[in-house]
C-alpha positions in Angstrom: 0.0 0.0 0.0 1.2 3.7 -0.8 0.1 5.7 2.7 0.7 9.2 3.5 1.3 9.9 7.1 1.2 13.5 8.3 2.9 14.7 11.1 5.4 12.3 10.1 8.2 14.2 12.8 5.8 14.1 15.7 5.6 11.3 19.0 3.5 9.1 16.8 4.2 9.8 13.9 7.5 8.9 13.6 6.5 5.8 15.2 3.7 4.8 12.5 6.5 6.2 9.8 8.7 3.0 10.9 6.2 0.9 11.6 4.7 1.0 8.2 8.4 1.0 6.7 8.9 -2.5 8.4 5.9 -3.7 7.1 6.9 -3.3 3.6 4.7 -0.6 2.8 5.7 2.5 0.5 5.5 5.6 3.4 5.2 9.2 2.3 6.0 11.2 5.1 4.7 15.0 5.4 5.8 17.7 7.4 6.4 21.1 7.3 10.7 21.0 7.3 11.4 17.7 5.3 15.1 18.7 5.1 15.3 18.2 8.8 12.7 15.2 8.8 15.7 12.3 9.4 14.1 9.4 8.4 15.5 5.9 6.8 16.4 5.3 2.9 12.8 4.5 1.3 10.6 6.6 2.9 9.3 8.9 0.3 9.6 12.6 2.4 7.8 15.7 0.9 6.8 19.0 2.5 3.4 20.4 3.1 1.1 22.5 5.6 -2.2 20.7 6.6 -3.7 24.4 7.6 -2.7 25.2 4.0 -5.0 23.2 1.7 -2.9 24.1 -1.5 0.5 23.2 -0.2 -0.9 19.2 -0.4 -2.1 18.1 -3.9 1.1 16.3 -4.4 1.4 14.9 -0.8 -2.5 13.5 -1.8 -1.8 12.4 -5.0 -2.0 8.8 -5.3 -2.3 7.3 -2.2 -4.4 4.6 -0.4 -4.7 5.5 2.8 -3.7 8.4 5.3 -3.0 8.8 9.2 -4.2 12.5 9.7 -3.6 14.4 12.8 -5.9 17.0 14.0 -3.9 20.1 15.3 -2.0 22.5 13.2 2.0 23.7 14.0 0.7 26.0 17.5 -1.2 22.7 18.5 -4.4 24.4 17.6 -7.3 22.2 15.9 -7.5 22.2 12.6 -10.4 24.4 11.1 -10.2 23.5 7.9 -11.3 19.6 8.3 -14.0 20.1 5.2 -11.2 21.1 3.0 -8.8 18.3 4.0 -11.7 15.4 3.3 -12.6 17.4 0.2 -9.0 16.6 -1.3 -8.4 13.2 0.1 -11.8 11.8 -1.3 -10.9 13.6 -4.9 -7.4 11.8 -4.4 -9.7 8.8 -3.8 -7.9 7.7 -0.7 -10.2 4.9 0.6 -8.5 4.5 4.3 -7.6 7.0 7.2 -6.6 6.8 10.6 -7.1 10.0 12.7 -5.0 11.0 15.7 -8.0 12.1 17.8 -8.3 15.0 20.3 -10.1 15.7 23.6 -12.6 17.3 21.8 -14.1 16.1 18.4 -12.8 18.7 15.8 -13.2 19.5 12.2 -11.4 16.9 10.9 -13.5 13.9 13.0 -16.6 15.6 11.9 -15.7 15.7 8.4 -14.7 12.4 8.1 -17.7 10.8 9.2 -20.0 12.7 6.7 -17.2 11.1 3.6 -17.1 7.9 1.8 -13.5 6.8 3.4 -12.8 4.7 5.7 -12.4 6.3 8.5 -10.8 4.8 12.4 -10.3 7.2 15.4 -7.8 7.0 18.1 -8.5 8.3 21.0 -5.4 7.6 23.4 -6.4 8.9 27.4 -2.7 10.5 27.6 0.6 9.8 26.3 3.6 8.4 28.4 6.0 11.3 26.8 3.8 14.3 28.3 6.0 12.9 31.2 9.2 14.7 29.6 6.9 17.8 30.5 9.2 16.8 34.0 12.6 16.4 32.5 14.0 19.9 33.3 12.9 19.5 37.1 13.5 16.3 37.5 17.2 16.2 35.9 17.9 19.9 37.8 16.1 19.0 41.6 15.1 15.8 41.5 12.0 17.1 42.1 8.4 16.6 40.4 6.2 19.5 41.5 2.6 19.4 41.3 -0.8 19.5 42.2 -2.2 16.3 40.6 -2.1 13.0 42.0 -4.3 11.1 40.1 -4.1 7.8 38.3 -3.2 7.6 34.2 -3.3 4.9 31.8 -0.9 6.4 29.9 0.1 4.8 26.7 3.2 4.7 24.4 3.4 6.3 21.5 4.8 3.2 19.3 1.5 1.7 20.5 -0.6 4.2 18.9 0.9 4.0 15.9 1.0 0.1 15.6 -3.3 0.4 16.4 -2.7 3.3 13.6 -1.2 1.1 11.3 -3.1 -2.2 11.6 -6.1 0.2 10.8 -4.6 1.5 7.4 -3.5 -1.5 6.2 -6.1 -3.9 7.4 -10.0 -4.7 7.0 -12.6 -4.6 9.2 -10.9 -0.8 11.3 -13.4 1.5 9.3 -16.1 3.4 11.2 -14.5 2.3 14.8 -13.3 4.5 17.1 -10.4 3.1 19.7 -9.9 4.6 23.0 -6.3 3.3 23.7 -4.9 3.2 26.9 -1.7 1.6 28.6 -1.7 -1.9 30.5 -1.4 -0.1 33.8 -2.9 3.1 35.4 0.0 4.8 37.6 -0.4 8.6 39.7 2.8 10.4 39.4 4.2 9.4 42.8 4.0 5.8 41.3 6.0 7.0 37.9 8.7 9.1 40.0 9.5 5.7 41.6 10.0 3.7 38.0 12.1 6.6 36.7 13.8 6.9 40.3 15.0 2.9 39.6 15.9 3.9 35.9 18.0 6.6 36.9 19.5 5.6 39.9 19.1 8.5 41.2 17.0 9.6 44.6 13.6 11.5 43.0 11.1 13.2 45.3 7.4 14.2 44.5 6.5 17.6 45.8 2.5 17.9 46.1 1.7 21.8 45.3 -1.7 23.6 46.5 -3.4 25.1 44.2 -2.5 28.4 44.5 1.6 27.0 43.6 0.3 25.1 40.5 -1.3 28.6 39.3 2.1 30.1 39.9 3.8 27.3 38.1 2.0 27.1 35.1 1.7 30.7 35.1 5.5 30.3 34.9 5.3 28.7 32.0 3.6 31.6 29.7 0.1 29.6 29.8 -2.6 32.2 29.7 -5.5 32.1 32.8 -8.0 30.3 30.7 -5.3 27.1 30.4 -4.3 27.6 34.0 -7.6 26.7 35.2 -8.4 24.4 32.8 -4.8 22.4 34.4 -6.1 22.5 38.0 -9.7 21.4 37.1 -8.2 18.4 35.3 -6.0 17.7 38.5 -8.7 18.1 40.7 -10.8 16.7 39.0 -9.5 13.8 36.5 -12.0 12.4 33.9 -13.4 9.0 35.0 -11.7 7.4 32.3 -8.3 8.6 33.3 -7.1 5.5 35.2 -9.5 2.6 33.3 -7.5 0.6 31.9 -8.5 -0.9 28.1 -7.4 -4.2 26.3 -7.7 -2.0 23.1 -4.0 -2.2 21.9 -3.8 -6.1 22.9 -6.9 -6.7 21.1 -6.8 -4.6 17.8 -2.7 -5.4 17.5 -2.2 -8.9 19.2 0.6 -7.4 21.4 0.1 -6.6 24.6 0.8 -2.4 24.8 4.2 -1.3 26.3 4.3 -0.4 30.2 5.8 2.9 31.6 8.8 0.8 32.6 10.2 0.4 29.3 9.1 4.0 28.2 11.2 5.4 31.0 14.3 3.0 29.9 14.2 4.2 26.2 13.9 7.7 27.6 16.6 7.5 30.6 19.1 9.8 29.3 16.1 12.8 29.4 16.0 12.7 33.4 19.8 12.2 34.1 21.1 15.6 35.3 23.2 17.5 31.5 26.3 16.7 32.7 25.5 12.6 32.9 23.8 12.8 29.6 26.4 12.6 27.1 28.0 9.5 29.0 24.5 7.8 28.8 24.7 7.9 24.9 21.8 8.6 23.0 17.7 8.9 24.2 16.1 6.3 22.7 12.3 7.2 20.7 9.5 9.2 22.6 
């Protein structure tokens, strides 16, 4: 099969990229900088902008299937969802896969009115928003924060297998996967896994509310995402910690636990000087 995967350079999609590549599929890979994309002999690179409609005729033209991603370069949703089916049912590509989000966006909505193909992913939270700790941790050896709760995490290489058994074979179309680790862990639980990774003594620090403000105010975020991040670790969605065979069932491999996230990732939580004697981070 000829598939395009867009936002080849991203957690996933680099992941999918490979996967596909292994599986003796021809891979097209689009992103925005394809002289910096890196990626092995074979896989066809070419450059395009999913919020710019007329930068992806040739990206389209004459593939099978696509894995589409809903945000833009800020991380935004993508508006233009209309426009993006539009072209990929004139390219008559029969399959996608679509990197869900919290909320169902343009893309999602457009799909499901088309004639392709279409399967969701809906993963509750991916194990490499725990880099989102890597400066504290490799600095302090510290994690500072208000939430506590449970996550079924799941790995990114995970995703993209569900992603790729979807495009390439039947019975995916009109399903929607919620994908979730084989393990729900609170952050205390994951301090102690990258603590025995490390070996190095790591300490969670449980903020009040009125420190997370300050900290993610420290960040940049504006007020509106500051209080959306202490409703959600105050108040975690139900789904947060349940943990789903999805990625056993749809793949027939059990999905990857935190433990072997954290030893690919190692070198990211070992203070800068220890890093370059650790050799290289493994994927994310």
């Amino acid at each position: 099969m000829r598939i395009l995967v867009t936002g080849a350079t991203g957690q996933v999609g680099r992941h999918l990229v490979d996967e596909l590549h292994r599986g003796g599929h021809h891979v097209r890979a689009l992103t925005r900088s394809p002289q910096n994309a890196g990626f092995p002999d074979g896989v066809e690179v070419v450059g395009g902008d999913l919020t710019k409609v007329e930068t992806l005729g040739d990206a389209f033209e004459g593939v099978d299937a696509i894995h589409l991603i809903t945000f833009g370069g800020d991380f935004g949703d993508l508006t233009n969802g209309a426009e993006l089916v539009d072209l990929a049912e004139r390219k008559r590509v029969r399959r996608a896969s679509v990197l869900g989000s919290w909320s169902r966006t343009s893309v999602e909505t457009a799909l499901k009115g088309s004639a392709i193909g279409w399967t969701l992913l809906h993963p509750v939270e991916f194990m490499a928003n725990t880099l989102d700790w890597a400066d504290e941790l490799s600095t302090n050896g510290t994690l500072s924060t208000l939430a506590t709760y449970p996550s079924a995490m799941v790995h990114e290489a995970d995703i993209a297998a569900v992603a790729a058994s979807a495009l390439t074979e039947p019975g995916h179309a009109g399903r929607t996967y919620p994908l979730t680790g084989p393990e729900a862990l609170t952050p205390q639980q994951r301090i102690r896994i990258l603590a025995e990774k490390t070996g190095r003594d790591l300490t969670f620090v449980r903020l009040t509310e009125a420190q997370e403000r300050e900290r993610l105010r420290g960040y940049g975020y504006d007020d509106d995402y500051v209080e959306f991040g202490i409703d959600l670790a105050t108040n975690p969605p139900a789904t947060a910690g349940r943990v789903l065979p999805t990625v056993r069932d749809v793949t027939g491999t059990p999905a990857r636990t935190f433990a072997q996230w954290a030893q690919e990732n190692v070198a990211r939580f070992l203070p800068r000087d220890a890093r370059a004697a650790s050799g290289p981070t493994g994927p994310s």
